[in-house]
Phi, psi and omega in degrees: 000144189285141175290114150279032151110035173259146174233094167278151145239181188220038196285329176309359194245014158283337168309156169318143168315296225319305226255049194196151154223061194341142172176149189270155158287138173258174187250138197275150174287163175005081174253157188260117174295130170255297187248154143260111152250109169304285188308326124020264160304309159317285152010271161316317200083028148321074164265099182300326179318342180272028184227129164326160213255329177304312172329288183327311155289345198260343212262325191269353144250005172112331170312316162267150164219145183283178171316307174282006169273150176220098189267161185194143176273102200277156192252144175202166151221195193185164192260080170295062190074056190046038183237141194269156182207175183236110207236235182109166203282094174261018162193077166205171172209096175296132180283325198144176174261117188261087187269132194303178178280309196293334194102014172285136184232153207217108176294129185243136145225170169271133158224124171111003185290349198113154182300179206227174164274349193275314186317352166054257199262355175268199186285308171113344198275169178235137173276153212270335176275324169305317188297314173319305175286347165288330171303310195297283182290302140001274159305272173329292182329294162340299208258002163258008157084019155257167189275128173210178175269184197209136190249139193295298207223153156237133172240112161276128163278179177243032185247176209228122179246118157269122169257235142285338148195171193301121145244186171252125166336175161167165190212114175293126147259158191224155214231075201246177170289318183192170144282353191311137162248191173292328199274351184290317204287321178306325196270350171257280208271031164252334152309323169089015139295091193294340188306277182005267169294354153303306179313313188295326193270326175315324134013264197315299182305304181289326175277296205257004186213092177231046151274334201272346161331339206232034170269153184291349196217046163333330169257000188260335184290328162333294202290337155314301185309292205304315207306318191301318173281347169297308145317316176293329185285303184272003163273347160315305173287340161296328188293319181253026192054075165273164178221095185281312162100328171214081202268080158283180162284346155285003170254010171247130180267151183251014135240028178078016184258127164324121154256162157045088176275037171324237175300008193273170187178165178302150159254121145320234192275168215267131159179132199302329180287010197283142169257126198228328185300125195276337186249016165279047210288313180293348187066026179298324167248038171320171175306292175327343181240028189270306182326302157315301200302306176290359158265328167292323175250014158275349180286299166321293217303318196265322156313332171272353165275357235251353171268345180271348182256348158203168197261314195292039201003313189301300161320306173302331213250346174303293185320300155339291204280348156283334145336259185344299161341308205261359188283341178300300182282324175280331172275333177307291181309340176269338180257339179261353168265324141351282192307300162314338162303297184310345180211041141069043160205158215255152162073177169251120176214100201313024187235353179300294185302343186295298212297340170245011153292317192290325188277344180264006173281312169259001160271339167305292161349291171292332169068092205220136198298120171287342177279316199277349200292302207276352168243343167292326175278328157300332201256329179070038180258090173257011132004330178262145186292344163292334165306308141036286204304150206272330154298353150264331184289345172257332152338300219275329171282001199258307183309326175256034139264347177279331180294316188284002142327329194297337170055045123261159177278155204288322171278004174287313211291331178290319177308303174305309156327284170327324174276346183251306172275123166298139157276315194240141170222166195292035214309154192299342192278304178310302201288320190275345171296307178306297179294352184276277180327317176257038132286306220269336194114355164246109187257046194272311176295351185274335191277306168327300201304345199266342186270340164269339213269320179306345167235085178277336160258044201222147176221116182222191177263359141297353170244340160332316193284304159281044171248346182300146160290169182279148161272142173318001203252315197266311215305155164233123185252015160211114170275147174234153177282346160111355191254000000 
């Protein structure tokens, strides 16, 4: 088979064996490419076209492979709604690191490729509606400027996955800086092999932060960095109402990118508790509570560095916990110059946080759209019978005396709005309509939803209908995970 322009190398697999396992993708009947990402593919430097298009399926499920591939199943563990385990990639595969001309080096996997040494009691496959949605959410995630992994392709197999009742089968590739996690750093020091975990971290260090080689502290500095991109990663998601629904520690990456697209959704109308994860009965990953939650687990995270940051046990873990220590004031600050992007202001005015507890106090209240509340206030468009309320109209007179504050000009104050807020997001009800339809063998709407969510800060008149809210009818009030 002809390459269409993959460059594998493989330094993840210079690491100790532990932290791998070789094993082939099996092979599936007759598979059909549903997406393609071309612009993607572009990205990388990917041409498909030099490939036949049944290639193109056999080489994009696992059927086929190239020279340079060296595929394997990465070992990990992780903290599951806060219980720790010994986990690893149990229907997934990595293909090789796919490198750019520019020197971008790109982790390629299979999800849904087959069992594993990792798969415990499954199958290893993945079903065709998680895989969409993983596409879908993804994607949109990307184009809404947050760090996400990113999906190439869906391929439906012609096998039959038994869940809870037969779906068609199917295989994601997915698209990352690395897979390395919090939790691959949990499965070396739970060995209790310090080689182990040196390794991982130099590793680690050298593909995503290898400015920090010439630090006096290398892991304590580490751990500053992922915590800093963790941050900046969840006031993102705060920004446009993300819900990731299941933020173990094996789902947080230490280069900062959304991973592992389950149970996550939009939040419609606003309310800081919302749960959408059908297996969250406690609300352990709400909205409101994903900041915490990425503080609990930069904290594990930090327990496993803690023989690389002093020999003294006592020192390391004092030194950690100042770390730690400061993600509270440091994430406030990162979510409240967000929120002020978001309502157009400038400057420091010790009454800003009053003022954007209060409108979010009364969009709860109000049950109030969170995407549109925040484009009806950019536009200064109130029309809706909620604006009515007398508690948002003295809202709404305290923001623009705080705007004349701004010693900026109103379209600087606008420009920023516009960059910060979306018209379009995957709401849940349009993503499960899509995905309800390419159950069936029809993907004109999943193909539609993917060309606007690729423009969320654009408005015409196809992507107008997606900005509408769910109806009472359309609401969705449990996402499953997919597995």
């Amino acid at each position: 088979m002809k390459n269409p322009g993959f460059n594998f190398k493989n330094t993840y697999t210079s690491l100790p064996e532990i932290f791998f396992k070789e094993i082939r993708p099996c092979v599936v009947k007759k598979p059909e490419i549903i997406l393609l990402n071309e612009d993607l593919a572009k990205e990388m430097e990917i041409n498909f076209s030099l490939i036949k298009s049944d290639e193109r399926a056999m080489l994009l499920s696992g059927n086929k492979t190239l020279p340079s591939m060296k595929t394997f199943a990465q070992a990990y563990s992780g903290h599951q709604f806060g219980y720790f385990t010994n986990l690893g990639d149990g229907r997934a595969l990595m293909l090789g690191e796919h490198l750019t001309k520019s020197g971008l080096r790109l982790d390629i996997q299979f999800k849904g490729s087959g069992k594993t040494p990792f798969s415990r009691h499954g199958d290893g496959k993945a079903v065709l509606g998680p895989m969409l949605r993983e596409y879908v959410v993804s994607e949109a995630m990307n184009a809404l400027n947050i760090p996400t992994t990113r999906s190439l392709s869906v391929v439906k197999t012609s096998e039959v996955v038994f869940r809870e009742s037969p779906q068609a089968g199917a295989v994601l590739t997915r698209v990352a800086s690395s897979h390395i996690r919090v939790g691959t750093f949990q499965f070396a020091a739970a060995s209790r092999e310090k080689m182990f975990l040196k390794a991982l971290l130099n590793y680690t260090v050298n593909r995503h932060y290898p400015e920090l080689n010439t630090s006096n502290n290398k892991a304590l500095e580490f751990l500053k960095n992922v915590m800093n991109n963790q941050i900046n990663l969840i006031t993102n998601w705060m920004r446009v109402g993300f819900v990731h629904g299941v933020m173990n520690t094996d789902n947080m990456t230490i280069s900062g990118e959304t991973i592992d697209y389950g149970p996550c959704a939009f939040v419609d109308n606003y309310h800081p508790k919302t749960v959408y994860s059908s297996v969250d009965h406690d609300g352990r990953y709400a909205f409101e509570n994903q900041p915490i939650i990425a503080q609990w687990n930069l904290a594990r995270f930090a327990e496993t560095l803690l023989s690389l940051i002093d020999e003294n046990p006592n020192k390391a873990l004092k030194q950690a916990e100042e770390i730690i220590k400061l993600f509270p004031a440091l994430y406030k600050e990162s979510w409240l110059k967000m929120m002020k992007c978001k309502l157009g202001l400038f400057n420091e005015n010790f009454n800003d946080e009053k003022l954007i507890l209060e409108l979010l106090d009364w969009m709860t209240s109000a049950s109030a759209d969170y995407t549109n509340t925040f484009k009806d206030i950019e536009s200064e468009n109130f029309e809706n019978e909620i604006y009515k309320n007398l508690k948002f109209k003295n809202w709404h007179k305290k923001l623009k005396e705080r705007k004349n504050l701004n010693k900026r000009s109103t379209s600087e104050s606008l420009k920023i709005m516009k960059e910060n807020n979306p018209y379009v997001i995957p709401r849940n009800h349009n993503l499960e309509f899509a995905l309800k339809e390419a159950d069936q063998g029809n993907y004109s709407h999943l193909k539609k939803l993917i060309s606007v969510i690729k423009k969320p800060y654009k408005i015409d008149k196809v992507s107008k209908k997606y900005t509408l809210p769910p109806l009472n009818s359309e609401k969705i009030l449990q996402t499953f995970c997919g597995t």
